[in-house]
C-alpha positions in Angstrom: 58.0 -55.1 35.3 58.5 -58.3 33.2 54.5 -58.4 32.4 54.7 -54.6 31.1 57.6 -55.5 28.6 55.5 -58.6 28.0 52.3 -56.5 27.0 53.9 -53.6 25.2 55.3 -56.2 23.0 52.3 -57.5 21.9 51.6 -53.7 21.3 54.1 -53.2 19.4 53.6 -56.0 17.4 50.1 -55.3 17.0 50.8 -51.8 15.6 49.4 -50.7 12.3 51.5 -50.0 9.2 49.8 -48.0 6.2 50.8 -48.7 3.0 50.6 -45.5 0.6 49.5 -47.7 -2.6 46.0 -48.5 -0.4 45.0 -45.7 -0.1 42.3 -45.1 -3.2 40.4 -42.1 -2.0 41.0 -38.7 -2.6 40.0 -37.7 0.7 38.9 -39.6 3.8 37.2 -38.1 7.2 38.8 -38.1 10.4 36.3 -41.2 11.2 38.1 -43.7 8.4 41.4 -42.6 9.7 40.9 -43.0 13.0 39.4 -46.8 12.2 42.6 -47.1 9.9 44.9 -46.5 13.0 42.7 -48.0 15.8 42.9 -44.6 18.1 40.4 -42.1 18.9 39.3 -39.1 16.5 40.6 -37.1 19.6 44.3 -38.4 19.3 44.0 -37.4 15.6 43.0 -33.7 16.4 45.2 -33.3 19.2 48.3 -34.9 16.8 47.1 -32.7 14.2 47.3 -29.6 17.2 51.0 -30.9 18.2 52.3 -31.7 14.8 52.7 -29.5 12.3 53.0 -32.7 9.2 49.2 -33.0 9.5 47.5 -30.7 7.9 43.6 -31.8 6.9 41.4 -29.7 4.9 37.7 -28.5 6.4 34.6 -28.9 3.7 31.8 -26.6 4.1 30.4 -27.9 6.7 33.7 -27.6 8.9 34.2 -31.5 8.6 38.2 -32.5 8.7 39.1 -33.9 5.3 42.5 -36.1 5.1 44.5 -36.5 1.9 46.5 -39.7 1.3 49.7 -37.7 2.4 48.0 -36.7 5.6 47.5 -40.3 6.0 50.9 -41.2 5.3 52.2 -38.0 7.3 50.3 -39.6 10.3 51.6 -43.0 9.8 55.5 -41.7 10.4 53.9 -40.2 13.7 51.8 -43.0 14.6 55.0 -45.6 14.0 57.4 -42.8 16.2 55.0 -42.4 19.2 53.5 -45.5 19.0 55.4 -48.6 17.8 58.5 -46.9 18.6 58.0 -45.6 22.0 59.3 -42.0 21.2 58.2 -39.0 23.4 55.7 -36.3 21.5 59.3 -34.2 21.5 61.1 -37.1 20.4 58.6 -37.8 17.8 58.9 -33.6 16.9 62.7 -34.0 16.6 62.7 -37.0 14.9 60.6 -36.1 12.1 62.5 -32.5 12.0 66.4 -34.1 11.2 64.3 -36.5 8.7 63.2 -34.2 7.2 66.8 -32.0 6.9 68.1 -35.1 6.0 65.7 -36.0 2.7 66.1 -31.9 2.0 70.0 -32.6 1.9 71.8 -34.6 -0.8 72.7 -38.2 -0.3 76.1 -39.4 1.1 77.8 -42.3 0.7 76.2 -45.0 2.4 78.5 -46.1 6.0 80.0 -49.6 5.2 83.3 -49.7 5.9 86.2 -51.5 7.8 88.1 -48.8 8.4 87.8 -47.3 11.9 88.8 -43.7 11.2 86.6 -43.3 8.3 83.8 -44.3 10.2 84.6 -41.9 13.4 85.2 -39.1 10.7 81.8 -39.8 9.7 79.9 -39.8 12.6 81.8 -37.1 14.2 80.4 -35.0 10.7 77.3 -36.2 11.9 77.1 -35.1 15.3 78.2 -31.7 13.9 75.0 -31.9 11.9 72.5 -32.7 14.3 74.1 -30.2 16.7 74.0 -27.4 14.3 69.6 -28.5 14.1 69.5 -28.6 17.6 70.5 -24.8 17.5 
């Protein structure tokens, strides 16, 4: 067991980060991204299947054609399932109460000393997530 931790953290360290301000094309084929992310094209359609984030256009010839925010949409998926270990439902979930949260407007940040403020706050929280699990 103490090898496996051993090699995914060399995995882990190994994964790929994207930064947005890289990418200069307008489009890119599913053969650039999948060289971007070390994977398979497979992973990419079968992501693209499973997530609903990634959306690539087709040209004429039927060809998948990725925008920089498909890139970027795949990078949050990549660094869920892959660098972070999360399950393809995890992953789904994850990017869902993300989401929900950037929709919603921001709170106060939690810093503080005081132990029933912070319970307050996460109990409001919990009431959120649960009210997105429904």
């Amino acid at each position: 067991m103490q090898n496996y931790n051993y090699f995914r953290y060399l995995k882990i360290k190994k994964a790929k980060m994207i930064d947005p301000k890289t990418l200069t094309k307008l489009y890119y084929t599913i053969g650039e991204v999948s060289d971007m992310f070390e994977v398979n094209t497979s992973l990419i359609r079968f992501w693209e299947k499973e997530f609903g984030t990634v959306q690539p256009k087709k040209n004429k010839k039927g060809n998948r054609i990725f925008t920089p925010k498909d890139i970027v949409n795949f990078n949050k998926i990549y660094q869920l399932v892959k660098t972070n270990g999360y399950t393809l439902e995890g992953a789904k979930r994850a990017l869902k109460i993300s989401k929900s949260t950037l929709d919603q407007p921001a709170e106060m940040p939690i810093v503080t000393t005081d132990n029933d403020e912070l319970i307050a706050r996460l109990e409001a929280i919990k009431q959120r997530i649960l009210s997105l699990k429904n």
